[in-house]
C-alpha positions, 0 to 999 in steps of 0.5 A: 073850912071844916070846924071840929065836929068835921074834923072829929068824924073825920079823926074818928074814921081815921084813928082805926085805919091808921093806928099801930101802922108804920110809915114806910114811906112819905112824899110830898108833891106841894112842899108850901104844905109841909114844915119844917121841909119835905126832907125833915119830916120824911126823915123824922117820920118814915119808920115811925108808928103811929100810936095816937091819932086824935083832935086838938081844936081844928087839928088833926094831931097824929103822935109817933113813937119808934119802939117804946120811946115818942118819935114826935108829932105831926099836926094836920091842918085841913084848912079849906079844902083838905080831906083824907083819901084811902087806897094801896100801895100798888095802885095805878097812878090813873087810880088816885084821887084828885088833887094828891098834895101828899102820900103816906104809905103805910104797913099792911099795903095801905096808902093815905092820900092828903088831897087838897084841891086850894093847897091851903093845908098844912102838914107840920112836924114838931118833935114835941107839942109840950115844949112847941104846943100849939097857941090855941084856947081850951076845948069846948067839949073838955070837962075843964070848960065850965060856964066860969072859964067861958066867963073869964075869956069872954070878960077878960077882953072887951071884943065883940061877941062873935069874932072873939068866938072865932079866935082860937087862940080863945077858944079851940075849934069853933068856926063860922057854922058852929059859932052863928048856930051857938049864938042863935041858940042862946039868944044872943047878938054877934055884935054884943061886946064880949064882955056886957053878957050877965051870967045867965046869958054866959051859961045859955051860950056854954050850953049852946056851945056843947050842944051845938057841937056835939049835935054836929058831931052825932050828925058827922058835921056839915057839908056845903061843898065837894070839900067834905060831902059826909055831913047830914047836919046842913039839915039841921041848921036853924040860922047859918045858910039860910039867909033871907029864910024864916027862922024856924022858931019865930017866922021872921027872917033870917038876916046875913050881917058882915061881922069881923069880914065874916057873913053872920046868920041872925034872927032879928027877934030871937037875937036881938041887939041891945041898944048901948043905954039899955044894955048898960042898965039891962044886959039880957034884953 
């Protein structure tokens, strides 16, 4: 699933295509993916403009107005396989891209395809994300995620490590990938409960954290698949993907636990576990 450097580029290559373009016309041909119904957002969103196309955790967020005035939002969740696709309104239906799921035709003759080979995205209409705002944490790029409001999620729940990471209700964004190559970076364990980190080890994981994501976002994010095949960061990885390999910091090998039904990437030495008695009197072994 793209995680948000992924889904950051693909926003950032959007934005200028798409932006102050009316949609002439929207059609869906998976209607499972559109909500509240094909019928409700054709008619909340043909006519509109797009004046905003942004990122809001693994959303790609397109905000509508008609005139001066706000015509609502609509939220695109790629889900597994979901990508953007570009061409024209007059292109020959032998022309279009595999696995269409939706089209948006836009002034100026373009034709955005949503192509999603799983059908596992989604597209949502909301007339306004202030009185329906999406249930998802902070983001982790934003100035107001300090080392304190990361201590304050991690020590308000007694979880462990890596799947609370994983929860976007807890923090925006941060998936599978992301969130080994955080955790390798700042030396810590998946398995350590979320709320034993010392201070220390709480500002190493803010800082891996940033880092991490804004170096996958510099590198247009990872690709492992057909699903997204612009990403040059797989060959930057130091832990995900490379199971049974030799960590490139200290020689040993890199081991693939099942956390939370979730495969975890961990350096035994550079991430180890502590046991319960020493974390209890030592935290930062």
């Amino acid at each position: 699933m793209p995680e948000l450097p992924e889904v950051e580029t693909i926003v950032r290559a959007a934005r200028p295509r798409l932006l102050r373009r009316r949609i002439g016309a929207f059609h869906s041909r998976w209607v499972r993916q559109v909500s509240p119904g094909e019928r409700e957002v054709r008619a909340a969103i043909v006519g509109a403009t797009i004046a905003d196309v942004r990122r809001r955790g693994k959303f790609i967020v397109i905000e509508l107005e008609r005139g001066s005035r706000s015509a609502g939002v609509l939220l695109i969740h790629l889900r597994m396989s979901g990508r953007f696709e570009w061409g024209r309104t007059d292109d020959r239906p032998d022309s279009e891209p595999r696995h269409v799921r939706a089209t948006f035709d836009l002034s100026g003759g373009v034709r955005l395809y949503f192509c999603d080979a799983r059908k596992f995205g989604r597209l949502r209409y909301v007339a306004d994300l202030k009185t329906t705002p999406l249930a998802i944490g902070p983001e982790p790029l934003d100035r107001s995620f300090t080392p304190a409001r990361l201590a304050g999620i991690l020590r308000s729940r007694r979880k462990l490590l890596k799947p609370l990471l994983l929860d976007q209700a807890a923090i925006a964004g941060l998936g599978n990938i992301y969130t080994d190559e955080s955790l390798f970076r700042a030396g810590l364990h998946p398995l350590r409960k979320s709320s034993s980190l010392t201070d220390p080890q709480i500002a190493a994981l803010h800082q891996a954290i940033r880092r991490t994501l804004r170096e996958g976002i510099r590198h247009s994010g990872t690709s492992l698949d057909w699903a997204y095949p612009e990403g040059k960061m797989q060959t930057r990885l130091l832990v995900y993907g490379r199971g049974d390999q030799p960590c490139r910091r200290c020689g040993d090998t890199i081991v693939v636990l099942r956390v939370g039904q979730r495969s975890t990437h961990v350096c035994p030495t550079c991430q180890p576990k502590a046991r319960r008695r020493a974390a209890m009197t030592n935290p930062g072994t």
